[in-house]
N, C-alpha and C positions, 0 to 999 in steps of 0.2 A: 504494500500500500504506500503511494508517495505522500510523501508530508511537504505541503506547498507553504510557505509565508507569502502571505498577504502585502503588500505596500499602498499604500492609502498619504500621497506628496503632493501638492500641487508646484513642486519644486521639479522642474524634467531633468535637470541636472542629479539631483539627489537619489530622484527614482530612478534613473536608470543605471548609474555606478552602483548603487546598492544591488539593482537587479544583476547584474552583469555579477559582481563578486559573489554575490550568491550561487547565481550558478553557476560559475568557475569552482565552487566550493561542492557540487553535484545537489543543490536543493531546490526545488522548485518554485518559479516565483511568478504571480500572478501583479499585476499593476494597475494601480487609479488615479486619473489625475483630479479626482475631485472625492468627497465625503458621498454627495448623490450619487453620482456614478457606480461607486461600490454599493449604495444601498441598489439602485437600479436592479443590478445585474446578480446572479445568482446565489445566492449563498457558497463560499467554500466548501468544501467534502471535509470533515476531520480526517485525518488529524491536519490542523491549521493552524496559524497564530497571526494575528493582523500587526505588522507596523503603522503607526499612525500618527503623523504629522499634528503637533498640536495646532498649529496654526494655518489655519487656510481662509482661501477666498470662499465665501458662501459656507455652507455648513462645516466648522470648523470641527476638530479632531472628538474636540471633550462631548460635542454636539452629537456626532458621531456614536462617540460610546455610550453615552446616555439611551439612544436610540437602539443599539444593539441590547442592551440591559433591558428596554422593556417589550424589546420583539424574545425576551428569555433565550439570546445566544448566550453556548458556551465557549465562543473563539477567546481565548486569550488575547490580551491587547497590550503590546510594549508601545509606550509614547515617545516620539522623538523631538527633544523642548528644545529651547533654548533655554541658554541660563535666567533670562526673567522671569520662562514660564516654570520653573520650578514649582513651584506654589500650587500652580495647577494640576503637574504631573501627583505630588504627593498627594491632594486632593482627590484624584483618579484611584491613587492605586488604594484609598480608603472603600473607596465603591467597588475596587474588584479587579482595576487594573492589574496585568500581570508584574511589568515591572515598567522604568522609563531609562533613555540613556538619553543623555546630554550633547548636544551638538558644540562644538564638532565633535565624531564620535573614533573610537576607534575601533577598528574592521573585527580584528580578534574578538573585543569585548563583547561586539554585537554580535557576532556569530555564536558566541558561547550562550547568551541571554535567546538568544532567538533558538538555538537547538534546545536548550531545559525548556522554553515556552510551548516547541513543536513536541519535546515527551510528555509535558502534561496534559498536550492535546490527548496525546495517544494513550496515558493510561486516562483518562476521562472518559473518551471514547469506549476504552472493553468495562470502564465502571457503569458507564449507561448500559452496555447491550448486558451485561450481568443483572442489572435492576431491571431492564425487562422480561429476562428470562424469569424472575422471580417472581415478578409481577403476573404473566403467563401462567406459573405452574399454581399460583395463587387462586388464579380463576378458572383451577380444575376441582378444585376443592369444595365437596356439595358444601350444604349447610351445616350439618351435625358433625361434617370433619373440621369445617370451621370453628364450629364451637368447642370441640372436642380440642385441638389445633389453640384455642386460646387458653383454656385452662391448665394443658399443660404446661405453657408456657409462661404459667403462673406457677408453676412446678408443683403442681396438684398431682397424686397419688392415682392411678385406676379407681379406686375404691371410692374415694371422694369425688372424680368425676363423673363417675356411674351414677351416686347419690345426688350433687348438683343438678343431675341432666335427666334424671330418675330412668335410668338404663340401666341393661345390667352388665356387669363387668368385663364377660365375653365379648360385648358389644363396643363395649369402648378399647378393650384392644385390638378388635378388629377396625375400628376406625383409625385407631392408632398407629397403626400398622400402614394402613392406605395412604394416610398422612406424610409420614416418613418416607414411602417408595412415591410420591406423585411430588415431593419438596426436593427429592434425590437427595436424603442425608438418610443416618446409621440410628441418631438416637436425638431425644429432644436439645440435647446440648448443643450438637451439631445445626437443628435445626432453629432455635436464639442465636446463633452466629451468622447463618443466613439471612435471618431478617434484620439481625441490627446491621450488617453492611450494606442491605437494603437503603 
C-alpha cells in the first residue's frame, strides 16, 4: 500500500522542491495550490498525512484544518509556519495537529516528521478496520448473547447470570460459548481486551 503526503502551498516554489525531494526520497506526493482545491478534489487513500501551509490566499491553512476536523478526517496535518505564525501552529496542534516545522525548514527534519506522521496514518488505519471488525462480529450477537455478553463482563459467575436473566445455567453457557466463538476470543478476559481496544 503507498503512503502518499499530501502538500497543500500556494507557494509553487515551495511545493514543488518539497515535491521533487520527496520523491527523490521514493514517497509519494500529491499537490495543491490552494486550501479549496484540496477540499474540491478527492479525499487521500490512508495511509496519508497533509503538509499544510499556514498561510495562504483564500482559505488559509488553520481554515483548512478546522474544516477537515468537522468533515471527522483522520489525515494527520504537519503545519508549515513561519516564525510569527508560531502561535498559531501550537494552537493547531492543541486541536489535533500532528506536528509543525518552521520555515525555513530542513529536508532531513521534515522527512523524519512526515514518515512518523505517514506511520501513524498506517497504524490508525489497521486501528479502524480492527474497530470495525469488532463492530461487525458485535452485530452477530442475538439479544440474550448480548445480555448474556454484558454480564459477564461485569465478571458475573454462570450461576448469577442464569439467576439475573432467570435461565438456566446450561443455557447461559451455551450462550456463553457462542459469545466467545462469534467475538473470536478463548475466554471472557480475552474478550474485555477486545472491546476496550475497541
Amino acid at each position: 500500500m503507498t503512503a502518499t503526503v499530501c502538500i497543500v502551498d500556494d507557494d509553487e516554489a515551495v511545493r514543488d522542491s518539497l515535491a521533487f525531494y520527496l520523491r527523490m526520497q521514493g514517497i509519494a506526493t500529491r499537490v495543491w495550490e490552494t486550501a479549496e482545491a484540496f477540499l474540491a478534489d478527492a479525499p487521500p487513500a490512508p495511509p496519508a498525512c497533509l503538509l499544510l501551509d499556514i498561510r495562504m490566499g483564500g482559505m488559509n491553512g488553520l481554515e483548512l484544518f478546522d474544516t477537515l476536523i468537522a468533515r471527522g478526517s483522520g489525515l494527520p496535518v504537519i503545519f508549515l509556519t513561519g516564525h510569527a505564525d508560531v502561535p498559531m501552529a501550537v494552537s493547531a496542534l492543541k486541536k489535533g495537529a500532528f506536528d509543525f516545522i518552521e520555515k525555513p525548514y530542513d529536508e532531513t527534519g521534515i522527512l523524519q516528521r512526515l514518515q512518523a506522521a505517514l506511520e501513524y496514518s498506517l497504524q490508525r488505519q489497521d486501528l479502524d478496520a480492527s474497530r470495525a471488525t469488532v463492530a461487525a462480529r458485535l452485530k452477530t450477537l442475538s439479544e440474550r448473547e448480548r445480555q448474556v455478553m454484558d454480564l459477564l463482563l461485569q465478571g458475573k459467575m454462570n450461576k448469577v447470570i442464569a439467576a439475573d436473566l432467570g435461565i438456566a445455567i446450561r443455557t447461559v453457557e451455551m450462550h456463553r460459548g457462542r459469545v466467545l466463538e462469534k467475538m473470536g476470543v478463548r475466554s471472557a478476559v480475552e474478550l474485555a481486551q477486545l472491546l476496550a481496544a475497541k
